[in-house]
C-alpha positions as CSV (number, residue, x, y, z in Angstrom):
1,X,-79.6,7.5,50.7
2,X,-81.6,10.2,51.7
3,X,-81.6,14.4,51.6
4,X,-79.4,15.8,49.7
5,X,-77.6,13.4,48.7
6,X,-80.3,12.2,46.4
7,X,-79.7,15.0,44.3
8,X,-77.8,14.4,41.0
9,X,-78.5,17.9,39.5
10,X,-79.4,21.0,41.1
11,X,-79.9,24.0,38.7
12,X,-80.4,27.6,40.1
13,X,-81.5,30.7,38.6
14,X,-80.6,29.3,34.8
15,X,-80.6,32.2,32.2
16,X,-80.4,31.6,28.3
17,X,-81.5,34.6,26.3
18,X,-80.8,34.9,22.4
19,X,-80.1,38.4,20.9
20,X,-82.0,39.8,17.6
21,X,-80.1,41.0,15.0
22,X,-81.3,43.1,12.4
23,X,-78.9,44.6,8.9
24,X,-76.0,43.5,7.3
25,X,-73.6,44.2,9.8
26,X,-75.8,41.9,12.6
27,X,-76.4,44.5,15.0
28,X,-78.1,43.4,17.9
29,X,-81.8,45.4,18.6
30,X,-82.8,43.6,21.6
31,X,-83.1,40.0,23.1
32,X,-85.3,37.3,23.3
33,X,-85.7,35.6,26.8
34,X,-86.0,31.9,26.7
35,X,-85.6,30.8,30.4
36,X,-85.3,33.7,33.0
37,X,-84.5,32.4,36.7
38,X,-85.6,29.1,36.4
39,X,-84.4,26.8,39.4
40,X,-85.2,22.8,39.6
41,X,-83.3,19.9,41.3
42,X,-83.3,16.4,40.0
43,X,-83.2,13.2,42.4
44,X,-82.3,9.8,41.7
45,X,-84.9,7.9,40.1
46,X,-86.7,11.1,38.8
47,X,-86.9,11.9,34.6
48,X,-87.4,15.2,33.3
């Protein structure tokens, strides 16, 4: 195989922010970005 097909996962522009809470009642003050746009692509035969 060759190109794209090679390809078993292709992420793009992967977000995961957590939110701060602060209180009793949990309200959220601001986040915290963990990943922010990050874009990869696996191939066969690759690890990450």
């Amino acid at each position: 195989m060759n190109g794209n097909n090679d390809i078993l996962l292709d992420v793009r522009n992967l977000r995961k922010h957590f939110p701060i809470t602060e209180g009793f009642m949990k309200r959220v003050v601001g986040q915290v970005k963990a990943v922010d746009g990050v874009s990869f692509s696996i191939k066969r035969q690759e690890t990450l």
